[in-house]
N, C-alpha and C positions, 0 to 999 in steps of 0.2 A: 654264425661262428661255431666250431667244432673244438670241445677244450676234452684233453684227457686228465682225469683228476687221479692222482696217486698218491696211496697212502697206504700205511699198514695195517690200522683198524678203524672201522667207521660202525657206529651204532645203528642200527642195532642186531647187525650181523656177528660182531668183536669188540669186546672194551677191553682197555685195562688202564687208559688213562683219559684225558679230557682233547688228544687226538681226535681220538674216535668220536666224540661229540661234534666235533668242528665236521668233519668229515662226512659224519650222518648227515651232518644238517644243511650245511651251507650251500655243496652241489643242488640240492633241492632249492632253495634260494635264489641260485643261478638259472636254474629250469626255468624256473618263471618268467626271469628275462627275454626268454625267445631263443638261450642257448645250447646247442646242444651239448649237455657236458653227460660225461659217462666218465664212472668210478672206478679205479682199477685196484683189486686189492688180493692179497696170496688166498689161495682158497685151503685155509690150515682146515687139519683136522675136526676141531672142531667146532667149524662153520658147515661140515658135512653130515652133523650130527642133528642141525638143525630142522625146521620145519618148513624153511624155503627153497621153494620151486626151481629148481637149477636143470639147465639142461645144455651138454656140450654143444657150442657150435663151429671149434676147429682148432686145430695143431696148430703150431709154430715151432722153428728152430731160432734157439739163441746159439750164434756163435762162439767158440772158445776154440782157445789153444788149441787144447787137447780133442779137438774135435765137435763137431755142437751139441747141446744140451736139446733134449725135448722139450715140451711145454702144453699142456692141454688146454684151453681156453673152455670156460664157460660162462655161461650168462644167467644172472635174475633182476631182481629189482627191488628198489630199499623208496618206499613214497613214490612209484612214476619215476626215479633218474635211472640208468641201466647202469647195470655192475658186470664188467669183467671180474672174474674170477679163476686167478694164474694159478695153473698149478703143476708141479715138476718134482722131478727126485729130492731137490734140495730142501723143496717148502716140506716134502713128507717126510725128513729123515729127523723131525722133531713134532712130537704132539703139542710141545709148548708156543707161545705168542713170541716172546720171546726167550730166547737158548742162551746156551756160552758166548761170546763175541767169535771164536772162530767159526761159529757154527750162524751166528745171525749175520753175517761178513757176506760169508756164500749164498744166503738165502735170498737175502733182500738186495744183491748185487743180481740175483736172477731172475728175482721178482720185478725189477725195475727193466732191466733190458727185455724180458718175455715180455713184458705192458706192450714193450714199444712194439717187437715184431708180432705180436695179437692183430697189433692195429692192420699192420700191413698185409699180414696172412689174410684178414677177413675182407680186407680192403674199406675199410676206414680210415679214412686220412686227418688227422686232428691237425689245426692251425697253431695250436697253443699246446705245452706239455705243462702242466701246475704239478710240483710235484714238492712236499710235504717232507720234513725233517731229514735227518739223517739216510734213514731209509729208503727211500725213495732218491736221492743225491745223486747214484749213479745212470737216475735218466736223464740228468739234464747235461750232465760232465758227457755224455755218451752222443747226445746230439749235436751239443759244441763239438767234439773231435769229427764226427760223421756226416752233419746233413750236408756240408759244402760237396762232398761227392757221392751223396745217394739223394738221386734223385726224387722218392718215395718222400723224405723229412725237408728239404730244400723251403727256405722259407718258413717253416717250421720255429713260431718264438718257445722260448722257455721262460717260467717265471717258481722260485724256489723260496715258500716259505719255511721261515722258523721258527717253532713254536717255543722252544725252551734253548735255547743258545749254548748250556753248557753241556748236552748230548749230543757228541758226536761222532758217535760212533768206535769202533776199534780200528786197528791196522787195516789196511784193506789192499795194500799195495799189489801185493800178488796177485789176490784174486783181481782188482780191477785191470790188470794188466795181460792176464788169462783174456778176460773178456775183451779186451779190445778198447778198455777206457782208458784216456790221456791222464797220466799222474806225472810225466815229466816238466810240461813247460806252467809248473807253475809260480813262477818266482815272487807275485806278490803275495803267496803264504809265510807264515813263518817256518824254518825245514821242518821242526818238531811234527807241524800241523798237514804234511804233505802229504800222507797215505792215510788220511783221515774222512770219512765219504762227508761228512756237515761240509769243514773249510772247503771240499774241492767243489761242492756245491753253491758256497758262496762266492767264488771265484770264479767259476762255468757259468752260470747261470748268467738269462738277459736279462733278467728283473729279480730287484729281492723286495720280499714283504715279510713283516712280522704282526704278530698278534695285539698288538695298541701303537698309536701313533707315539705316546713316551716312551715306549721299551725300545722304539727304533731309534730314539734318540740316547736313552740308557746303554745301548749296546756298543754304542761307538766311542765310549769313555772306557779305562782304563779298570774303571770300579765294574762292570757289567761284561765287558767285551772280552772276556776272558781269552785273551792274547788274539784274539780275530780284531779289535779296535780301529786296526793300524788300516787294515781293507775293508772294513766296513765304514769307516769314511773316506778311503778313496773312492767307494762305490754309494755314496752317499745322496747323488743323483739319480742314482739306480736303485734305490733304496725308499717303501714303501709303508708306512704302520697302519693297518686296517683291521679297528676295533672289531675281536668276536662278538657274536650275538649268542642270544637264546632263542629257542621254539617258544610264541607264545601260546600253541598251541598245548605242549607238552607241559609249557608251564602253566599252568591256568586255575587260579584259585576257586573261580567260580565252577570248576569244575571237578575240581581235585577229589578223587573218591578216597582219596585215605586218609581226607580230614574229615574229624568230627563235624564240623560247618563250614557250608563254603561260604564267600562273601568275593566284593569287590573296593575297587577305590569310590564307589558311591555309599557302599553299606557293605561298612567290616565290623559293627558293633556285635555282631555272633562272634567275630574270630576270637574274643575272650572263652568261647566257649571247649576250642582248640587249644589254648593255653591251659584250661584247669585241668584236659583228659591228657596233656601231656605231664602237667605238672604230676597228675596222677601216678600216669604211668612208669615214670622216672623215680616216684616214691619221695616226691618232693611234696612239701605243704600245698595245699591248694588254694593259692589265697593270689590271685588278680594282679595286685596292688605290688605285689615284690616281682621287679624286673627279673625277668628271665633272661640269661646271657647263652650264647650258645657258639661252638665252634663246630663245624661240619667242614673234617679236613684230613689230606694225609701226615702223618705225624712227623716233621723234621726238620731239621735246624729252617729249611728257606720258609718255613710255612710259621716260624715264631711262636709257638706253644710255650716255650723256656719263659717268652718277655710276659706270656699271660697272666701264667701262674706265678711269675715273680710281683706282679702289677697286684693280683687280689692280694696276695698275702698282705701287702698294707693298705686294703681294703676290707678287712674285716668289720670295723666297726659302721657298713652299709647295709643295707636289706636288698642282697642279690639270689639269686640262684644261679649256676652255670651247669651246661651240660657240654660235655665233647664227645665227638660220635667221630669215630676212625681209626685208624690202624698207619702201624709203619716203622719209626724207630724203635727197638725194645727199649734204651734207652730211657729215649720220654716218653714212652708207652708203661713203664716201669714208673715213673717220674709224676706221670696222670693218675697211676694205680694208686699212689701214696696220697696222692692230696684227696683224691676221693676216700681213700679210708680215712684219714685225719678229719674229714669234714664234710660227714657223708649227709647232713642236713644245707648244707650248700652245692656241694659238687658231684654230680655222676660222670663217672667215664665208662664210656659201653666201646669196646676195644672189637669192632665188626662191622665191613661194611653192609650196611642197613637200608637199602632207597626209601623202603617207607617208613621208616622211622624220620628220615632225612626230612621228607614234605613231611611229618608232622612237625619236624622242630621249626620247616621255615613260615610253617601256618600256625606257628603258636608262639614262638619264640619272640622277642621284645626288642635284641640286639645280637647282631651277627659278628662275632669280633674277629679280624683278616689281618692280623700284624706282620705280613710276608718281609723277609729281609727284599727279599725280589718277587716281581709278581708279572709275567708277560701279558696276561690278561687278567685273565681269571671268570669264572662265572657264578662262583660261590655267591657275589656280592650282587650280580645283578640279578638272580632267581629269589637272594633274600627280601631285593628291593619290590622286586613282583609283586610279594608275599605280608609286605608288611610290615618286614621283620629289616632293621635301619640295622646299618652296616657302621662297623666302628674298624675304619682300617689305615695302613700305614699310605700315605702318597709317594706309591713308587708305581710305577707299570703302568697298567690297565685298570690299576683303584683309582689309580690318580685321573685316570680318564675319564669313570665312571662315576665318580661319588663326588658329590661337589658338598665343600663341607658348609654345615649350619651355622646360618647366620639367625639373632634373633629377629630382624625384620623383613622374617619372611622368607629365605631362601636357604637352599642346601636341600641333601637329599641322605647323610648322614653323618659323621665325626670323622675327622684324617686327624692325624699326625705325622711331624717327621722324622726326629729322631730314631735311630734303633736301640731304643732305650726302654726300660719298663717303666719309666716314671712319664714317661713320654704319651705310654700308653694308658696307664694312669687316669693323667687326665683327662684325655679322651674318654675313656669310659665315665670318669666322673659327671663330666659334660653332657652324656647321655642320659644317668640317673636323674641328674638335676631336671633335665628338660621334662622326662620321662613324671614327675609329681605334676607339671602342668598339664593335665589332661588334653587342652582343647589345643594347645601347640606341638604337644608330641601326635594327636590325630591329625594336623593339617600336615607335620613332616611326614606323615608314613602314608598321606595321600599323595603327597609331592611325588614320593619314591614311587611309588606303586603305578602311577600315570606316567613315569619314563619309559621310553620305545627302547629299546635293547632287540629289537625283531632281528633275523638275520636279512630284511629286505636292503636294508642302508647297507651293510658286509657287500652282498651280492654287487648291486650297485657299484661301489665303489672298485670290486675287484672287473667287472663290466668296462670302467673305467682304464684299470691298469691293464685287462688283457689288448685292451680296440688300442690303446697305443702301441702297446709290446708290436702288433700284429701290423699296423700303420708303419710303423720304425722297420719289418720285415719287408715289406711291399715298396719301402721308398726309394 
């Protein structure tokens, strides 16, 4: 099986969001299976700045209007998967990831059809097109109008994940229509949503997947499906949730070099030793015994920060410490700033992001708190779980998938709630303190956590799964 995986950043060539982690990772996941998949991603600027091995191995024309666009194809490789690497006037006429919408429109409308004509230039034929949010949209809208009369994609399935539902992109009507992609027959959008690359993606596309089996279901109600509701359950057959994973290699306690002590779920009795060089290092007391709380997040209204800080505030009279490590709204970045000066022997906020700061909070911290109004996945919870560090989160998304909440005989893996409320969350964290004075019950929860598979082996699998149909449904 030959699958073309399409996306705009993948680690650890390009980050700038939890994308690019999916996309580093999972392709590799697939490999394993026996498939051949290869990664197609714009070869920006400053991916050429890098340390890896690239070397062209051929042109392609993408067609337009106005006559066709060039396209340089190169190649390297991210773990053993191979990377195409598109690159053209459009991807160079900005050094940023992402630009203006007029300007990300053109890019990644030429990023996505150059993928397709790469394939055919080099003569690589993929069975399957997997192509990734917004960005990536107009190569699946591009095959539905095309493969019935080019021979070259004929049989050719499509499958179009989404990772965050309420990106979709800008206008694109012109441009997609320059190019030669179909924006007229789509009447089961809504009109607003018709020149939009996500809706025309979820509407072109032979298969859709999203990031948790709940969020597939959250997305089809009127609270989540931000006016797509209406076609994302008439495609509800066609319609996939396949939990992300983590590297357990990347993640890995027992090997982690930027903890003070590594340890595992057999012997984490050093990880207190991580907790006091944090507690140190934060400028906090160093005393064991007081629950360290901690957010590692971007800062804004979907990620819940407001219900946190409103939740401690009538919890003072506990013995916590909290730390939040991230960037985003000024805002609640303004809103963090305060309560850490108000209560600077309880609260730090370190306003940057930090990766090794990151692994020490989740190799020494005690509670991960994840209060997301909406949550598609997420990984915050599952590398907290890795680490030891029990997750206190709302049950929507992909928490709800992950975290199965504590029971006292015996089960769970850390605290939900549901309300979107701070009293809500409240008690949740109280829950956690409580349990957190029994010594030998909060060590068998944070070995429960620690022994969950989150690999991307089960991901791979199950998308193994959805392509051998997609490709069976082609062939029938």
């Amino acid at each position: 099986m030959r699958v073309l995986y399409l996306a705009s950043e993948a680690t650890p060539l390009v980050k700038v969001g939890g994308l690019a982690d999916v996309a580093g990772e999972l392709p590799r996941a697939i490999l394993s299976l026996g498939i051949d998949i290869r990664l197609a991603l714009p070869f920006y600027p400053s991916i050429k700045e890098t340390h890896f091995a690239v070397e062209q191995i051929g042109e392609a024309t993408v067609k337009h209007s106005q006559g066709g666009h060039g396209a340089e194809i190169y190649a390297t490789q991210i773990r053993n998967v191979p990377v195409f690497l598109i690159d053209g006037d459009p991807i160079r006429q900005s050094d940023d990831i992402y630009d203006a919408p007029e300007i990300d429109v053109d890019k990644f409308t030429f990023f996505s059809l150059a993928a397709l004509a790469s394939c055919e230039a080099i003569g690589w034929q993929p069975e399957i097109v997997h192509a990734n949010d917004w960005h990536a949209a107009p190569s699946v809208a591009w095959l539905k109008a095309h493969r019935d009369s080019d021979g070259f994609w004929s049989g050719v399935a499509s499958v179009f994940t989404v990772h965050n539902l309420p990106y979709m992109g800008s206008d694109a009507g012109q441009v997609f229509t320059g190019y030669g992609v179909n924006v007229t027959d789509l009447e089961d959008l809504p009109s607003w949503s018709r020149t939009l690359p996500l809706p025309i993606g979820l509407a072109t596309a032979d298969w859709l997947s999203t990031v948790s089996p709940s969020y597939a279901n959250e997305i089809q109600t009127p609270e989540f499906g931000h006016g797509m509701e209406q076609l994302l359950q008439s495609r509800r057959e066609r319609l996939v949730g396949i939990l992300n994973g983590i590297d357990p290699e990347v993640w890995n306690p027992t090997q982690d070099t930027e903890l003070t002590a590594t340890f595992s779920h057999d012997d984490f009795g050093s990880r207190t030793k991580n907790k006091q060089a944090l507690q140190s290092e934060l400028g906090f007391e160093t005393e064991t015994r007081i629950p360290l709380l901690a957010m590692v997040t971007r800062l804004d209204q979907q990620k819940g920060i407001d219900l946190v800080l409103d939740a401690l505030v009538d919890m003072m009279n506990e013995r916590w410490q909290f730390v939040i490590l991230g960037t985003g709204d000024p805002v609640l970045e303004e809103k963090a700033r305060q309560f850490s000066t108000t209560y600077p022997d309880r609260i730090r906020f370190v306003r940057r992001f930090a990766p090794k700061l990151a692994r020490k909070i989740y190799g020494g911290g005690d509670l991960m708190v994840i209060p997301s109004r909406y949550e598609p996945c997420g990984l915050t919870q599952m590398i907290a779980m890795r680490y030891g560090c029990i997750p206190v989160v709302r049950s929507t998304g992909g928490l709800k998938d992950t975290v199965e909440d504590y029971e006292p005989e015996g089960h769970g893996t850390g605290f939900t709630f549901g309300p979107v409320e701070s009293w809500a969350l409240r008690e949740a964290i109280q829950r956690g303190l409580n349990l957190y004075e029994d010594q030998a019950a909060w060590w068998a929860l944070q070995r429960r956590a620690m022994m969950k598979d989150f690999s991307w082996q089960r991901s791979a699998e199950d998308y193994h799964d959805l392509y051998r149909g997609a490709l069976e449904e082609k062939l029938a």
